[in-house]
C-alpha positions as a printed Julia matrix, in Angstrom:
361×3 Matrix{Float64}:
 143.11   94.57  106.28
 140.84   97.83  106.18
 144.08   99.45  105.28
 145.57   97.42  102.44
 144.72   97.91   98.81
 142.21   95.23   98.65
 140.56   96.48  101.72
 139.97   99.6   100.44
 138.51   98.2    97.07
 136.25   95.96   99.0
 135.32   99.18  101.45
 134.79  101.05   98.05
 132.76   98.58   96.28
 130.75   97.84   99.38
 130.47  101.78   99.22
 129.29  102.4    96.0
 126.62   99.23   96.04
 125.67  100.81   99.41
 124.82  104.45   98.07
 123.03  102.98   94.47
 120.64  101.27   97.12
 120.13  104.16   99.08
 119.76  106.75   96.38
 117.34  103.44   94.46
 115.02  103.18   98.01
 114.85  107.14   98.53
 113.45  107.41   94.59
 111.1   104.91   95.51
 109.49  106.08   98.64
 109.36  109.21   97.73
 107.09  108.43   94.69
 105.1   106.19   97.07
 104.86  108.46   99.71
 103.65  111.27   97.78
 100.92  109.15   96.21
  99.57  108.07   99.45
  99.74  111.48  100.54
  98.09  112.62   97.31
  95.33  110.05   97.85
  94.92  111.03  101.6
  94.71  114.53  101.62
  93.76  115.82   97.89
  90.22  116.72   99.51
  91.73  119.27  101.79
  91.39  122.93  100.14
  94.91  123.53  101.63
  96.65  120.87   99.59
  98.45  121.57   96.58
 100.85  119.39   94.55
 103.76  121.87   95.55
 102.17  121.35   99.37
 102.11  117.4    98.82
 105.99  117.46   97.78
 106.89  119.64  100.46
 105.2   116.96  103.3
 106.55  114.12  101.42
 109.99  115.56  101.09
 110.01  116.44  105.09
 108.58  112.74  105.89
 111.19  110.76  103.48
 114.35  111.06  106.05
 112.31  108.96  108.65
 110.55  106.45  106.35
 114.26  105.99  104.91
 115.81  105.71  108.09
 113.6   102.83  108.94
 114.6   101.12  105.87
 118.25  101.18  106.21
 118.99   97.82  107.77
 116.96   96.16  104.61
 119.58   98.32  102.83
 122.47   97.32  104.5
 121.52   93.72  104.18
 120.79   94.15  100.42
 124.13   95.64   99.7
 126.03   93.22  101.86
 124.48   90.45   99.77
 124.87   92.21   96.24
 128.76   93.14   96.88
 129.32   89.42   98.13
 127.47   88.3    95.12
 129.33   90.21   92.91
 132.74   89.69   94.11
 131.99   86.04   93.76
 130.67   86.11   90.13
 133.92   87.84   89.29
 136.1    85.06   90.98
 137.45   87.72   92.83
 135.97   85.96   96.86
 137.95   83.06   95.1
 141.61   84.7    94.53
 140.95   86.48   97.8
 140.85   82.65   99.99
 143.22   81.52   97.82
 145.48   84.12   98.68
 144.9    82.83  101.9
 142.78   85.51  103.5
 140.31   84.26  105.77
 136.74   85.44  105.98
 136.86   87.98  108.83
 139.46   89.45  107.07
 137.96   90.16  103.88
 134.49   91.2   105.7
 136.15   93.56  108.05
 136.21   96.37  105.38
 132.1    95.42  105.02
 131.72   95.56  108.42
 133.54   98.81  108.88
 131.6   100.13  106.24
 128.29   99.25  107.93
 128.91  100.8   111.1
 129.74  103.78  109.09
 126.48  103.69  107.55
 124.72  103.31  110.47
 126.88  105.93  112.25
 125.51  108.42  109.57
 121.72  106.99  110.11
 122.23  107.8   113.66
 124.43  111.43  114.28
 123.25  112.61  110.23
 119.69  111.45  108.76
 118.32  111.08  112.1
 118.62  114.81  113.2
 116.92  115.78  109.81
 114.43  112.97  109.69
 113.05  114.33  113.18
 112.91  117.87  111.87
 111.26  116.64  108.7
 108.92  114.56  110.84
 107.97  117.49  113.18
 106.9   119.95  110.01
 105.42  117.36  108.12
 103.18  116.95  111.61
 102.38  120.82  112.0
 101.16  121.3   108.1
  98.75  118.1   108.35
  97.58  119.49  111.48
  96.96  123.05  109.66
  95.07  121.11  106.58
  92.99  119.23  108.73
  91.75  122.22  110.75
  91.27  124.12  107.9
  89.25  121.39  105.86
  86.95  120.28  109.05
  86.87  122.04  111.92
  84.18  120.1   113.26
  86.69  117.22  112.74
  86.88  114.92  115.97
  89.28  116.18  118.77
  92.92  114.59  118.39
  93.92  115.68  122.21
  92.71  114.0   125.24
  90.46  115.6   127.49
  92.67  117.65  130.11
  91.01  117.83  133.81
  93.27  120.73  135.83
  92.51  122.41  139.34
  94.35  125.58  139.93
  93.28  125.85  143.55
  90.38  128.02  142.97
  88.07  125.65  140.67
  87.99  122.85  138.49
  88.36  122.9   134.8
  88.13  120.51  131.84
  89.95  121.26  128.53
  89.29  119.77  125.05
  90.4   120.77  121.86
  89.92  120.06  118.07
  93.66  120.57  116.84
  96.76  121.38  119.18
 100.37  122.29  118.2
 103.52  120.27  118.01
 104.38  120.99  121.5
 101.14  121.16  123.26
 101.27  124.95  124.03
  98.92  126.01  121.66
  95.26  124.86  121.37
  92.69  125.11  118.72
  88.83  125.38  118.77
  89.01  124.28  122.16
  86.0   123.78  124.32
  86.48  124.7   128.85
  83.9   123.35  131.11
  83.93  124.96  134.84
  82.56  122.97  137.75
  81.47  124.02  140.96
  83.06  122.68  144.23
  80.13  119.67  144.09
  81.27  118.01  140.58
  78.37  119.94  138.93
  79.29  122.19  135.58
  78.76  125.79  136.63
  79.38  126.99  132.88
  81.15  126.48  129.45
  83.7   128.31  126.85
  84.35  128.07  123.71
  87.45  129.66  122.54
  88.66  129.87  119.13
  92.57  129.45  120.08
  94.41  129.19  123.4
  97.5   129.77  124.63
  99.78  128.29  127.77
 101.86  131.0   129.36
 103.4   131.5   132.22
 100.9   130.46  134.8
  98.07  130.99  132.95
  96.01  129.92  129.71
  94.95  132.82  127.73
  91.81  132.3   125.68
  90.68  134.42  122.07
  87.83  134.39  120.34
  85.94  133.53  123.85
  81.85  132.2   123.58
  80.54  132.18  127.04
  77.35  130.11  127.85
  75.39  130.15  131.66
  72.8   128.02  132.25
  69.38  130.97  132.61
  71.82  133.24  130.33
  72.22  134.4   127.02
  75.5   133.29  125.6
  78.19  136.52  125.33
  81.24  137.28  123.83
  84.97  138.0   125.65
  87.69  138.88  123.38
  90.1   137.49  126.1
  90.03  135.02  129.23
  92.73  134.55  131.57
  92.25  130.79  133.26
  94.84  130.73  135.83
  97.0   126.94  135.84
  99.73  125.24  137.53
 100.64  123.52  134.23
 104.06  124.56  133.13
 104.61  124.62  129.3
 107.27  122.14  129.59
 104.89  119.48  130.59
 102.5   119.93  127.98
 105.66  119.73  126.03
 106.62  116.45  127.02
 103.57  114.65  127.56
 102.62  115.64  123.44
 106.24  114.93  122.06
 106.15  111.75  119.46
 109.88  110.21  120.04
 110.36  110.37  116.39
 110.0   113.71  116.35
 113.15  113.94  118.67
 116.72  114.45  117.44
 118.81  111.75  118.78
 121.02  114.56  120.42
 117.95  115.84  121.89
 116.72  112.56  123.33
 118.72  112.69  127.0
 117.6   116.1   127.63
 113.98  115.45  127.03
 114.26  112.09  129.24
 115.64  114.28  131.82
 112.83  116.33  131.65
 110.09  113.9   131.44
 111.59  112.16  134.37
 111.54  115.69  136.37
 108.2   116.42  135.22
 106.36  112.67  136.39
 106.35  111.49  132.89
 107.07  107.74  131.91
 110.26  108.69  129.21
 110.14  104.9   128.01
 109.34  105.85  124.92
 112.07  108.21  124.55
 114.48  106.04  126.19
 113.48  102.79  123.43
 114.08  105.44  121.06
 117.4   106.58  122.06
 118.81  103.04  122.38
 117.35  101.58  119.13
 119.23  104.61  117.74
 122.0   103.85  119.5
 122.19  100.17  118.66
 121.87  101.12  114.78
 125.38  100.7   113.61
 125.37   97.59  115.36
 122.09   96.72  113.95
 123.61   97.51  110.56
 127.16   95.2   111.41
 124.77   92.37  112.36
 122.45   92.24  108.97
 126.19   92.6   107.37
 127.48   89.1   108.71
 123.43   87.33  108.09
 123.77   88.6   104.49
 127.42   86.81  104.42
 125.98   83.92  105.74
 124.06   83.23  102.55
 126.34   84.83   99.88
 129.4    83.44  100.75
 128.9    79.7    99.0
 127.61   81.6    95.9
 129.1    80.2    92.55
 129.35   82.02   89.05
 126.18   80.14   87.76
 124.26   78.44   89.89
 123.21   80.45   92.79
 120.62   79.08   95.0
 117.39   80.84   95.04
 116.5    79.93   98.27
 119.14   80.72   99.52
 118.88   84.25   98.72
 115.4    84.2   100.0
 116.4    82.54  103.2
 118.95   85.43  103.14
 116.33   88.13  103.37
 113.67   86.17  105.18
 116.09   86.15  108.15
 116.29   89.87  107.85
 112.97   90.43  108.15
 112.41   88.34  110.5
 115.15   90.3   112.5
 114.02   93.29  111.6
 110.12   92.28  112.94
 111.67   91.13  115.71
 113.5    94.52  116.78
 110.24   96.12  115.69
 108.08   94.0   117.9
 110.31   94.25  120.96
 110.37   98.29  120.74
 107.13   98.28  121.29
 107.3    96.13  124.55
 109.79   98.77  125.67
 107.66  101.45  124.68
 105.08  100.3   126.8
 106.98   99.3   129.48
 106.58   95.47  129.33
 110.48   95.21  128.71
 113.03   97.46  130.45
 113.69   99.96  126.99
 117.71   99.2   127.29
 116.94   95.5   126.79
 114.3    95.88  124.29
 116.32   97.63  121.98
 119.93   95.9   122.19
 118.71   91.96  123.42
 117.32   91.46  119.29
 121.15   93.24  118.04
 123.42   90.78  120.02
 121.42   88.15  119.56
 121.93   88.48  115.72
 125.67   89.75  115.98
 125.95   86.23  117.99
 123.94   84.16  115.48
 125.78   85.43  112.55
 129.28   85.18  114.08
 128.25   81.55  115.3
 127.59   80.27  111.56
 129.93   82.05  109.31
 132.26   80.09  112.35
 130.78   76.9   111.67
 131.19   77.22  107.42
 134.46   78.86  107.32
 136.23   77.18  110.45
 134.33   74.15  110.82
């Protein structure tokens, strides 16, 4: 039916409801966003309202994309609702089309939407996510640097002596460190002496330290412009090991499981990532049939409150759901591939199961 005229004016409609809600939720967390980011970082000399616009611009694609099955369940229930104030759901099964007929445009147009969230916003919302991550990290060193360290303490032996590496700030990828503090020990666990470097560097083989304070125990502390700290870290481990999954394109996710795999890193949280992305569209298809579950039996005047509410209770509930298991997957409780597609076919079955049992009896 996706191909008859009415199946193209339902796909339309469903369309146009579907992009008013989009373009309504983006205007919405935007202005949220950017007052929480006002109110969060208006102490740092850094910010500026033009700076504040620019993060909250860069972090709206992946606060949006977590909103969009909410939005597809909203504007599955407002084009059902309308189509049934209009009489026009009532000409349609009088016409004698049946239910998955007139919801296959819907659903089509649902796993179209989430086909975008997954191959269009989500490329940009990890890009967006990713910048809006280095310029906090820029403000906060420049407004404390005495601000607590945000990487873990790193213990490394390159064969010739022990090391221990903290730092205040460190980049996006884990390459570069900031304000970092190295404590030497000798061969018996004792510390034989400390640096303080201003920045650091991971290159091939070696760290390379600027800005170097030097401090003996019986010495007077001195100043290197540049150490050399030989490692057998390789730049694509600090890589992985600091990577945030939703700062990874979805086209990007296999190769950087791949890698973490190579490397001795657990990629769960890459791999949950990749199949809750993957398992979007269908997401999306399965909040389609729960919202016609509780729109369908709508009449002109006298629609049911709670109905409506049970409507988007049972999306949230979903939604918590898929949220909640994620996290198992993340952490390795759940295998990821089953955290992130068990919540989706249990819906697509519970929906399918009671628009079966109203329409078909």
């Amino acid at each position: 039916m996706i191909f008859t005229t009415l199946g193209r004016y339902f796909f339309r409609r469903y369309a146009v409801i579907t992009s008013w809600f989009l373009i309504g939720v983006a205007s919405l967390v935007f202005f949220i966003d950017f007052s929480e980011v006002s109110g969060r970082m208006s102490n740092f000399p850094q910010y500026t309202i033009s700076g504040g616009l620019l993060m909250t611009a860069a972090r709206l694609p992946n606060i949006l994309q977590q909103t969009l099955p909410f939005i597809a369940l909203f504007s599955g229930m407002a084009t059902l609702m309308s189509l049934n104030r209009r009489y026009e759901l009532v000409v349609t099964r009088a016409a004698g089309i049946s239910v998955w007929q007139f919801m296959a445009p819907m659903v089509v147009g649902a796993l179209l939407f989430g086909l975008a969230g997954t191959f269009v916003l989500n490329p940009v919302a990890a890009w967006g996510t990713s910048r809006a991550l280095s310029l906090e990290a820029v403000w906060r060193m420049k407004a404390n640097p005495l601000a607590p360290s945000v990487m873990p303490w790193l213990h490394q032996n390159n064969g010739e002596e022990d090391t221990i590496f903290g730092a205040r700030n460190v980049s996006e990828d884990g390459t570069e460190l900031y304000d970092l503090t190295v404590i030497h020990l000798t061969p018996d666990n004792r510390i034989a002496y400390r640096q303080d470097a201003r920045t650091a560097k991971l290159e091939d083989g070696y760290w390379l330290l600027n800005d170097v304070a030097e401090t003996r125990p019986g010495e007077r502390p001195k100043t290197i412009p540049e150490v050399r700290i030989r490692t057998n870290l390789k730049p694509e481990f600090m890589s992985e090991s600091m990577s945030r999954p939703e700062a990874v394109a979805f086209f990007d996710l296999p190769r950087k499981i791949e890698v973490a795999n190579a490397l001795g890193i657990s990629p769960r949280a890459l791999q949950t990532q990749f199949h809750s992305l993957a398992s979007l569209p269908v997401l999306l298809v399965a909040m389609t049939l729960i919202a016609a579950c509780v729109s369908l039996k709508f009449s002109r005047f006298s629609q049911s409150r709670s109905v409506i509410l049970g409507g988007i209770l049972a999306g949230f509930v979903l939604y918590v759901v898929t949220t909640l298991v994620k996290a198992f997957g993340s952490s390795g409780v759940v295998p990821p591939f089953v955290a992130a597609w068990l919540p989706v076919v249990v819906a697509m079955a519970l929906g399918s199961t009671i628009l079966l049992h109203q329409e078909d009896g």
